[in-house]
N, C-alpha and C positions, 0 to 999 in steps of 0.2 A: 504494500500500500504506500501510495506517495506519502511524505513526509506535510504535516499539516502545522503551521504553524499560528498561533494566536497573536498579533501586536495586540496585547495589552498587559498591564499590572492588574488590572481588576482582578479580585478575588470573587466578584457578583460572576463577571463574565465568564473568567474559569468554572463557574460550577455548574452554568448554564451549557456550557459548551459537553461538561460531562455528559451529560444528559445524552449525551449524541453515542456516546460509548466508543468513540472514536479516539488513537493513541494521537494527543499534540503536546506540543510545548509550547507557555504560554512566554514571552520574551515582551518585555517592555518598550514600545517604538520609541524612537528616537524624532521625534516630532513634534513642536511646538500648535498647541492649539490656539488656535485666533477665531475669537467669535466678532463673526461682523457684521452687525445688526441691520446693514442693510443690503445681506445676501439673504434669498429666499428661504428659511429653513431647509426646506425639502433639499435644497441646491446645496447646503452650510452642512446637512450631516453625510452628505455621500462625497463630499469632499474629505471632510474630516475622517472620515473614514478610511477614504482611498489611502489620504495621506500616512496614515496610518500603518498600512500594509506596504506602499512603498516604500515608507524609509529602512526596511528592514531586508528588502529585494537584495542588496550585494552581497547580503552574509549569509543567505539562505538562496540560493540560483535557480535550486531543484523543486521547491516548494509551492504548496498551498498556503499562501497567507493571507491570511481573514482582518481585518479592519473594522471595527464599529465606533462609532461617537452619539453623543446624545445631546440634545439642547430641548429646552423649552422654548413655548413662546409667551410671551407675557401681555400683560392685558391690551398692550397696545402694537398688539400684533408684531414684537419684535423679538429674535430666538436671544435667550441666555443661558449660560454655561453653569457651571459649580459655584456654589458663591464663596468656598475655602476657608470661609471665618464665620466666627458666632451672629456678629453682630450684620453681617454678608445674610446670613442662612435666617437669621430673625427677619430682616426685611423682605426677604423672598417670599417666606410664608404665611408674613402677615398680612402680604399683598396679594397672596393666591387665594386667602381662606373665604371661604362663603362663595368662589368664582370656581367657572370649568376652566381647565387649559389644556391644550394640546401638547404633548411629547413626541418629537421627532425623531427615529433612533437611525442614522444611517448605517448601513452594512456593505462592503465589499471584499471580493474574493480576486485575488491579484495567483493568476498560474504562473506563476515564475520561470516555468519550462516552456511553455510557448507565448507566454506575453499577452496572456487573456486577461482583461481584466470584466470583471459582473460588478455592477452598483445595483443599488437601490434602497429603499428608504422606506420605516413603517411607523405608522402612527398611532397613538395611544392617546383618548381623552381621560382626565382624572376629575371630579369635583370633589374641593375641599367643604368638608364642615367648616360653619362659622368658629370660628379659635379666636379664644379668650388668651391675652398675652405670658397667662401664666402658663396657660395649656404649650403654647408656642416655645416659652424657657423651657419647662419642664421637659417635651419632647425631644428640645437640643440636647439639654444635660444628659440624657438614657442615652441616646443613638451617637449624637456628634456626628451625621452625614453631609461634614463641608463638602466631600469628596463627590456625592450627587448633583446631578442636574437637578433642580427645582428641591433639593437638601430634605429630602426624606430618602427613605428605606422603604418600598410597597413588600418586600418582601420578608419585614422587620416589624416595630411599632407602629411605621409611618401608613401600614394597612388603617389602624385609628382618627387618622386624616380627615379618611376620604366617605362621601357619602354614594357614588358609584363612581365606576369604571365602564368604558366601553373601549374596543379597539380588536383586529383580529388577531391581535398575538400577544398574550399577557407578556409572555418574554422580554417585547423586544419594551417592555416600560422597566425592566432591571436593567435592559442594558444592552440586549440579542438576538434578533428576532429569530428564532430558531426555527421556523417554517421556510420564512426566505432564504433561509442558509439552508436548511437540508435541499431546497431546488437549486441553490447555484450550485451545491456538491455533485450531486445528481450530472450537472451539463461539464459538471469539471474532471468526469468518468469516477466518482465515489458516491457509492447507493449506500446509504445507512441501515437499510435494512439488509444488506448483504449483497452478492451477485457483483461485487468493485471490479472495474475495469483494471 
């Protein structure tokens, strides 16, 4: 089986990608994210993404490497990234509570042996409960998810949030849309259910 490679640190992403039962290693890319609030989401996570799997192409030649990013968009229609800090991640959520938002998660798959590269991008809506500023401290203090786009954990407390979900891949709101991924494997001659090229 070809050699599959993950750019990311996430630990979310690593465990999502288990899921696939497929042997990778996950390697940390070497790539600077720049969110730029006035490129189209949709356009800002399949870039970030790509970007992602290609800074990682000269050290791995023979490889599948996967790229994902994620951004929010925020009430006025513009994508943001992780907020990194308490007082970053208080204002994020004080500003989403009571509202729906959209999550943007881009995905691509960079063949490294023939130079193919698959994008594409999945969306997740969330509605915040109304949060009371205590609720909002208290949630930081437990999780500390500066490391998030929009600073919760759905896979964690930050389930307490929310008052629904819509979207076709709960996945790709941690971090991976793992439907779109099992189809670009699929075209990139690896069936996860078996029968690999």
């Amino acid at each position: 089986m070809r050699k599959i490679i993950l750019a990311s640190s996430s630990p979310y992403r690593q465990q999502l990608l288990r899921q696939l039962g497929l042997p990778f290693d996950a390697v940390a890319p070497d790539f600077v994210e720049e969110i730029d609030p006035n490129v189209a989401p949709e356009l800002l996570v399949r870039h970030l993404a790509l970007g992602k799997a290609q800074s990682l192409a000269e050290i791995y030649p023979d490889a599948l490497i996967i790229g994902s990013d994620q951004v929010f968009v925020d009430p006025r229609k513009r994508p943001v990234g992780k907020a990194g800090n308490m007082q970053a991640a208080f204002r994020q959520l004080k500003q989403m509570a009571g509202r729906t938002h959209c999550f943007y998660t881009g995905l691509a798959l960079l063949d490294n042996r023939t130079g193919t590269v698959q994008t594409d991008y999945a969306t997740f809506s969330v509605s915040f409960r109304p949060l009371k500023d205590d609720q909002i401290h208290n949630y930081l203090q437990l999780e500390k998810p500066f490391d998030c786009a929009g600073s919760f954990k759905i896979e964690g407390l930050g389930i307490a949030l929310m008052e629904k979900m819509a979207g076709e891949d709960y996945n790709a709101l941690i971090g991976l849309p793992l439907i779109k991924l099992v189809s670009m494997l699929e075209i990139a001659g690896i069936n996860v259910l078996g029968d690999s090229r």
